[in-house]
N, C-alpha and C positions, 0 to 999 in steps of 0.2 A: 543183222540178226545172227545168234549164234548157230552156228549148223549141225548143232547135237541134241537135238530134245530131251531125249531121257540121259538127263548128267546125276553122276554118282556123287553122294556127299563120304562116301568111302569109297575111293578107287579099287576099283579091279586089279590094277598092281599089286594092292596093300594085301587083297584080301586074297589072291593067288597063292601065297605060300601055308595059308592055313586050310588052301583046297584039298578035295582029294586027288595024292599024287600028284600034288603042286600044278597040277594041271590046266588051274584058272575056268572050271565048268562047272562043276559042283560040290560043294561044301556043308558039312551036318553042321546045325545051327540049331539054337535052343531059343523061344520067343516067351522072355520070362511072366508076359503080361497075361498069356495065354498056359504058361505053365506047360511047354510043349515043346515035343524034341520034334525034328524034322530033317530026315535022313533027305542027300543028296539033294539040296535045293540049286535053283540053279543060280552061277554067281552072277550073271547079268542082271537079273533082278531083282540083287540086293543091295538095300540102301540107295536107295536112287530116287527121283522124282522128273515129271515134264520140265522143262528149265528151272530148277530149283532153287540155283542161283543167278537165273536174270538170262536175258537175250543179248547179253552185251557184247560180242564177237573179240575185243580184245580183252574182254576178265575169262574167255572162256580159253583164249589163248594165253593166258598168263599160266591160268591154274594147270592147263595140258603140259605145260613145259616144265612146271615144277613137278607134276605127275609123272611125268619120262624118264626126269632125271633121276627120279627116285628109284623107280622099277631099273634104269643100268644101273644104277648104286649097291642094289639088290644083288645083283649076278655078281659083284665082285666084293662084297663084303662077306655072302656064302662061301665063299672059296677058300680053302681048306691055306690057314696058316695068315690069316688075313689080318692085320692090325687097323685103327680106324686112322683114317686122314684125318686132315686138316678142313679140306674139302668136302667129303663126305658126313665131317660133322656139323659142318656150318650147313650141308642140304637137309641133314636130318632135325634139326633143329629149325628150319625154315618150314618144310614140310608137316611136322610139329603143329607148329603155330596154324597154318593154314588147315591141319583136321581138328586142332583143340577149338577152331572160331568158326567153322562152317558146318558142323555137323543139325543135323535137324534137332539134339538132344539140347545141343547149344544155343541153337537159335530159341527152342522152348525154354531153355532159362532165361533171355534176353526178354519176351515174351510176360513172361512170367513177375520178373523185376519191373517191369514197364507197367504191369496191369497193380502191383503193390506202389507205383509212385502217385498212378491215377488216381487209387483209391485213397492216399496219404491226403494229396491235392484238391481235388475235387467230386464233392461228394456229389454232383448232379451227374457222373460221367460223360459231360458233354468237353471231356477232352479227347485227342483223337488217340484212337488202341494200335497199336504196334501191333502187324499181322508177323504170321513168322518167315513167310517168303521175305518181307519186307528186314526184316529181320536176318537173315540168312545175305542179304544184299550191303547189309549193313555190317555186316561182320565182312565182307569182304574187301566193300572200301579201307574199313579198318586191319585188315592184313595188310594190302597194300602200303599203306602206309607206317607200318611201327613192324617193318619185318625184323628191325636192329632189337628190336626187346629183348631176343631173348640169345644175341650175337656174343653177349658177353659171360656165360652160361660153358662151363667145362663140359664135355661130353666124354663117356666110355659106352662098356658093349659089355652086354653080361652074358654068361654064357652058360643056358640051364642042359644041367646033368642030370638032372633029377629024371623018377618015372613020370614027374606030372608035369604036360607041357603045359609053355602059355598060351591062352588064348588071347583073342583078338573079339573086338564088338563092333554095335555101331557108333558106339561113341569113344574111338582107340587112345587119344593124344589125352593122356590123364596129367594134371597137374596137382601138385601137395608143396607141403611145405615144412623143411625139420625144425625150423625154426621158431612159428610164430603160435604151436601147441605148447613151447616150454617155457616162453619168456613172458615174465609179469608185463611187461611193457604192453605186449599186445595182448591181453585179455582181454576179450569183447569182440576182438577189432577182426576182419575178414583179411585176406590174403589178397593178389590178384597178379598180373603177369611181372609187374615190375617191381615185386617184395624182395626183402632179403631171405635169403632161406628155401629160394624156388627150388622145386623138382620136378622134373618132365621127365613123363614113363611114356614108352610105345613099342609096343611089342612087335617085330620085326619077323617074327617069323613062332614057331613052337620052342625055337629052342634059344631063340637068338632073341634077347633084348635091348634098347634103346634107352638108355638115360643122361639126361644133361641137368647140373645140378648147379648152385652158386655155392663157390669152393668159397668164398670170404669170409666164412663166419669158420 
């Protein structure tokens, strides 16, 4: 069994540098459903659930090692005169993937698609519904396996001068795409990890952002 009950579907790493005074305890957050600011909450209690993603003792030791490597990635891509690796963009780009497919926001689209193929299929609903834990389980297997998706994907580091910093959510690892809004070929048609034209946004910190794009077009 995994030995951490309350796991984070946004790491405390992640959400560290958008703390106050980077400090990793508490963080002003706005809860758009409720239309509500809330000063100093605390970051242990954000975004998280009782085993979220499952009791499986080695997917909980998968994700912690990719979680670590991210938080030292952290301390030395902050550091004053920093260009990105090779290495460091291949973990950003991993890490990536594993918050764009395990977020609770994620699992409710999975969730969501599943309750529209039901209802396409069978109209008695005597087929079985896709819970979102289950869901959330299932997007993990599925990191596991296609971590290469998104290996072939160039990465930089933007760097905001501006007054207005970036934030950060609970749903951080945003994907788009410049491609498939402009070309007649794909009107209609939806996007997904392995399109041409990807782009992967994640915000790294207020001032520092994260993008990996496909340079081929």
């Amino acid at each position: 069994m995994a030995s951490n009950k309350n796991q984070h579907f946004v790491p405390r790493c992640h959400l560290r540098s958008f703390s106050l005074d980077e400090a990793g305890l508490a963080i002003n957050l706005y809860n758009i459903d409720r239309s509500r600011f809330i000063e100093r909450a605390a970051v242990r209690r954000q975004r998280s659930g009782d085993y979220f993603y499952g009791k499986d003792p080695l997917l909980e030791k998968a994700i912690r090692t990719t979680e670590d490597a991210y938080g030292s990635a952290l301390l030395k891509i902050f550091g004053a005169g920093y260009v990105l690796s090779e290495s460091h963009g291949n973990l950003l780009k991993t890490f990536w993937l594993l918050q764009h497919l395990r977020t609770e926001a994620a699992s409710r689209r999975s969730v969501e698609m599943s309750d529209e193929i039901r209802a396409d299929m069978d109209a008695s609903g005597a087929l079985y519904r896709l819970e979102i834990r289950e869901a959330v389980q299932i997007a993990m297997k599925t990191f596991a396996q296609s971590m290469g998706v998104v290996s072939d994907l160039k990465g930089c580091m933007v760097r905001n001068c501006s007054d207005t910093p970036f934030v950060t959510s609970d749903d951080p690892a945003v994907l788009t795409n410049r491609w498939y809004p402009c070309s007649p070929k794909t009107k209609g048609s939806s996007f997904g990890l392995q399109a041409s034209g990807d782009v992967l946004l994640l915000p790294l910190s207020p001032t520092v952002l994260f993008i990996a794009y496909d340079n081929g077009l």
